[in-house]
C-alpha positions in Angstrom: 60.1 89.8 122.7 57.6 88.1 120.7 58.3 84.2 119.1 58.1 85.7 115.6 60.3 88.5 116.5 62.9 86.2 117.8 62.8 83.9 114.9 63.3 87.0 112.6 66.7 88.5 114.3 68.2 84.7 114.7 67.1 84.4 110.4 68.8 88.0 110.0 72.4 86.8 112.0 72.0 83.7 110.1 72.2 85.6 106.8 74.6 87.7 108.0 77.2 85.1 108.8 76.5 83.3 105.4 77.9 87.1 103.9 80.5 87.1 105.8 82.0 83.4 104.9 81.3 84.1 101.8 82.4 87.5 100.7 86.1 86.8 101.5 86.1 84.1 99.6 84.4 85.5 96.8 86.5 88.7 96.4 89.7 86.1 96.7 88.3 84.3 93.7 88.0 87.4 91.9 91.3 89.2 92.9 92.9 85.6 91.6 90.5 85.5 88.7 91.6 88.9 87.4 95.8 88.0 88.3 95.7 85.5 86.2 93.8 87.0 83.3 96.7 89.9 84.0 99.1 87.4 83.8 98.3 86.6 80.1 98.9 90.1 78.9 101.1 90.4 76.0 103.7 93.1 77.6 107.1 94.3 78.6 108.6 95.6 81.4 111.7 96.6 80.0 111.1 100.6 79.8 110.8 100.5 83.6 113.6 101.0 86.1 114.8 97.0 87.5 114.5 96.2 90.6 118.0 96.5 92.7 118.1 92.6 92.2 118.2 92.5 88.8 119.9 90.6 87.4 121.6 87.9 89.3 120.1 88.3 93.1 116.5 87.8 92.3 115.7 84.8 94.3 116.2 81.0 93.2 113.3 81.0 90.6 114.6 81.7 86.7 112.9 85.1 85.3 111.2 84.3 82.6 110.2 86.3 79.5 106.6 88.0 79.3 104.8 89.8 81.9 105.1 87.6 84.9 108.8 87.4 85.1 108.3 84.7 88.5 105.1 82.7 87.9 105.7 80.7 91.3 106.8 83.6 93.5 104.4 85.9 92.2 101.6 83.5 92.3 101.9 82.3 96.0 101.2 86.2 97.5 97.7 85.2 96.9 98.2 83.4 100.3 98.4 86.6 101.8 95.4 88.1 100.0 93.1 85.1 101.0 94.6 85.6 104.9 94.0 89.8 104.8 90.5 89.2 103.3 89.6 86.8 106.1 90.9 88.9 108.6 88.9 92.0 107.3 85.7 89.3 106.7 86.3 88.2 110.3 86.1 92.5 111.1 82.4 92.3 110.4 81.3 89.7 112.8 80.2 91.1 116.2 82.7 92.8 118.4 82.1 95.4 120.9 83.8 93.3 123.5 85.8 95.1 125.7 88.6 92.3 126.2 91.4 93.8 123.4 91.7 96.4 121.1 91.0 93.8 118.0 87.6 92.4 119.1 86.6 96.1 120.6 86.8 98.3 117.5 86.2 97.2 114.4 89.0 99.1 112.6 91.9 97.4 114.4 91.2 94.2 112.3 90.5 95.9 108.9 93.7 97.9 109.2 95.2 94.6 109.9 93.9 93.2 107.2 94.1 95.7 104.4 98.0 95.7 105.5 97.9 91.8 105.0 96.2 92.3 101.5 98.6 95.1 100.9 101.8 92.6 101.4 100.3 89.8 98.9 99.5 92.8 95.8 103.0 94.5 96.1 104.9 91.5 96.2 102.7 90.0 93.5 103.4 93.0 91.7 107.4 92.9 92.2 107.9 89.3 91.0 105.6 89.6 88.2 107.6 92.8 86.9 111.1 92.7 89.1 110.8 96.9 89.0 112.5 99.6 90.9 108.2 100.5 91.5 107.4 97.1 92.3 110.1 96.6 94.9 109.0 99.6 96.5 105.8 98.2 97.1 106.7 94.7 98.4 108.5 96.6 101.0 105.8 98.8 101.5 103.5 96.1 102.4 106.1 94.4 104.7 106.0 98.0 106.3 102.5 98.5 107.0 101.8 95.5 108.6 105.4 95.2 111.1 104.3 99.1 111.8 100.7 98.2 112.6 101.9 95.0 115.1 104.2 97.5 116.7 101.8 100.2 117.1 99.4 97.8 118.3 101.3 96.5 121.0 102.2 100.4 122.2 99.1 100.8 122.1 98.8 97.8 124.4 100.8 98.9 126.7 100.4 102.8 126.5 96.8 103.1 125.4 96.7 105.9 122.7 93.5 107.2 120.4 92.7 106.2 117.3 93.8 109.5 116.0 97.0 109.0 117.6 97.5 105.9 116.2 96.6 106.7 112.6 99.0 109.9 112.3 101.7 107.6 113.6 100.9 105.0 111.7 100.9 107.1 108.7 104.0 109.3 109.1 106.3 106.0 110.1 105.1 104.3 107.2 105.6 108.1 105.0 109.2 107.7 106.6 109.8 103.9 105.6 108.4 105.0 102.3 111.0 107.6 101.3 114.1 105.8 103.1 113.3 103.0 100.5 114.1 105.6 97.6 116.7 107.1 99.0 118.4 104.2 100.7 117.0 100.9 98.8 120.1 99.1 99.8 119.1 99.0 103.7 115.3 98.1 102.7 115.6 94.6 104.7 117.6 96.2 107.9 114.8 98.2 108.0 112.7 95.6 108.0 114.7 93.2 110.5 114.7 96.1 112.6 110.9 96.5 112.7 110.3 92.9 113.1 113.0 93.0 115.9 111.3 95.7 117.7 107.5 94.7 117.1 109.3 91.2 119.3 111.0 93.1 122.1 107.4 94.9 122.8 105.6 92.1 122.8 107.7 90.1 125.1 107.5 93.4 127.5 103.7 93.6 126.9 103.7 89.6 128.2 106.5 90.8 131.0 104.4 93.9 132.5 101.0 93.4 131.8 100.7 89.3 132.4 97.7 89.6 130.5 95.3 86.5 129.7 96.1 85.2 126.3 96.5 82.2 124.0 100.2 82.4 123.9 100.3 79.2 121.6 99.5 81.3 118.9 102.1 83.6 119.3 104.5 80.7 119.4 102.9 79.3 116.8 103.7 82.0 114.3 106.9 82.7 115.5 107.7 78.7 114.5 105.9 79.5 111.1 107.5 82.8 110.3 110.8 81.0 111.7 110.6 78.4 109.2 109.9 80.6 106.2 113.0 83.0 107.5 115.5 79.6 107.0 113.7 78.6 103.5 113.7 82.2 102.1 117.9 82.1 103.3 118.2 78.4 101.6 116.7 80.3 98.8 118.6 83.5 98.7 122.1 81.3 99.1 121.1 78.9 96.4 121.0 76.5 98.9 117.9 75.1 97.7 117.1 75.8 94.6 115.7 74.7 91.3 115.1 78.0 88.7 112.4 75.9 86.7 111.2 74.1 89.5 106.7 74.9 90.5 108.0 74.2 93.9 110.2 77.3 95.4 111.7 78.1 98.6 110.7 81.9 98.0 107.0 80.6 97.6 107.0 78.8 100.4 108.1 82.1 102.4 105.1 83.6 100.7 102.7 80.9 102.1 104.3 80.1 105.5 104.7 84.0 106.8 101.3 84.5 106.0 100.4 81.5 107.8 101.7 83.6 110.6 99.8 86.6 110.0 97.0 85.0 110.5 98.4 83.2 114.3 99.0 86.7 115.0 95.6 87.9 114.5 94.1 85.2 116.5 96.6 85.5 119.2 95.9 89.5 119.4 92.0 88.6 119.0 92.5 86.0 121.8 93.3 88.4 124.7 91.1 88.7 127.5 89.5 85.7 126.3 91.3 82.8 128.8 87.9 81.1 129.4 87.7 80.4 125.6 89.6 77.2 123.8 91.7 77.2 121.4 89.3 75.9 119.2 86.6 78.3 120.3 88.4 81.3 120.0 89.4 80.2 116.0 85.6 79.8 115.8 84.2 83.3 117.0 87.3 85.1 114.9 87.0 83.1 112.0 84.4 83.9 109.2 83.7 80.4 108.6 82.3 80.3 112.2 79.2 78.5 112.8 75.9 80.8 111.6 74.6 81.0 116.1 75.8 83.9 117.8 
């Protein structure tokens, strides 16, 4: 391979990196760009069917009148756009290594991420309007991303094709759709129960397959998603609260479980990888990685 040649494919990566640290960012900037230009709609929500909350059991934060009912806990899912876009950003960069599922195939981290992104526009959605619709699609979120970690780790520990994975992905989530309409009362049972399950196959994953993995990050957003579990109860109970307040326990649910979406993409990313840092690992899945591949 010629000098000139060389300098050409190391210019081309170099380029390519730059897109993907930028285009994350950019299409966060925009999404946030157009939810606030939303947000200064004159209009009502008051022909649409409330949310099962409504009108006492909505959280901490006082509903105000317009069309962002909860400015602070509508606001904050944008934490979860920026942390699905990076995930699907970090898709791009090369994979084809054959350590895990996430770094092998490319579509493993988008789905990830477009569940991520999913999470932060329904629940942006269902404070902004407090709807029967916009409920529905904060769960829904929730769903597709506590269905994808669990279908991951089967997949983990029973490998299954990508066919496989997508009908069962799909017809759970069809499932969990419909249960919401018919049985909207049991919506976080459901929920619990996913997240519950999505644990007990991880910790059997660890148990039978002992594989080589940064386990600090699993811990890490178990302590993250921990901490947002107690603030969004402190919040639910009144515990801690403030209605007017800009800072809101609810919000910092938003910000904190996202936090650990994010752990959990590295930790997934990290397996098969036990000769990488901490620090190294964050730097090859990351889309603000340096530009040399």
């Amino acid at each position: 391979m010629t000098l000139r040649l060389k300098t050409t494919i190391l210019r081309w990566m170099k380029s390519k990196n730059k897109i993907t640290l930028a285009g994350p960012w950019l299409a966060f900037v925009m999404v946030a760009c157009a939810t606030i230009a939303l947000g200064t709609l004159d209009y009502s929500w008051q022909g649409w069917r409330a949310a099962s909350c409504v009108p006492e059991h909505c959280f901490c934060e006082a509903i105000r009148p317009g069309v962002v009912a909860q400015p602070v806990n509508a606001y904050s899912n944008l934490a979860y756009v920026l942390v699905g876009l990076l995930v699907i950003g970090a898709a791009w960069r090369a994979h084809g290594a054959k350590a895990n599922l996430m770094r092998q195939h490319k579509a493993y981290p988008m789905l990830c991420g477009i569940a991520v992104v999913s999470i932060g526009l329904g629940s942006l959605f269902y404070h902004a309007s407090l709807t029967f619709v916009g409920q529905w699609f904060d769960l829904a979120g929730m769903y597709l991303f506590a269905t994808f970690i669990m279908l991951y780790n089967l997949s983990r520990l029973r490998p299954m094709s990508g066919k496989v994975f997508v009908l069962v992905y799909v017809a759970a989530n069809l499932v969990l759709g419909i249960a919401q309409i018919t049985q909207p009362g049991l919506r976080r049972q459901m929920f619990a129960g996913l997240i519950a399950l999505t644990i007990a196959l991880e910790v059997l994953a660890l148990a039978l397959k002992k594989p080589a993995i940064k386990i600090v990050y699993f811990v890490a957003a178990l302590g993250a998603f921990g901490a947002a579990y107690g603030i969004w109860i402190l919040d639910e109970t009144r515990q801690l609260c403030a209605p007017m307040s800009w800072l809101q326990g609810h919000a910092a649910w938003h910000v904190l479980s996202a936090i650990a979406a994010w752990l959990l993409y590295l930790y997934y990313g990290s397996e098969g990888e036990s000769k990488l840092s901490s620090i190294d690992l964050a730097s090859r899945t990351a889309p603000w990685a340096g530009s040399s591949t």
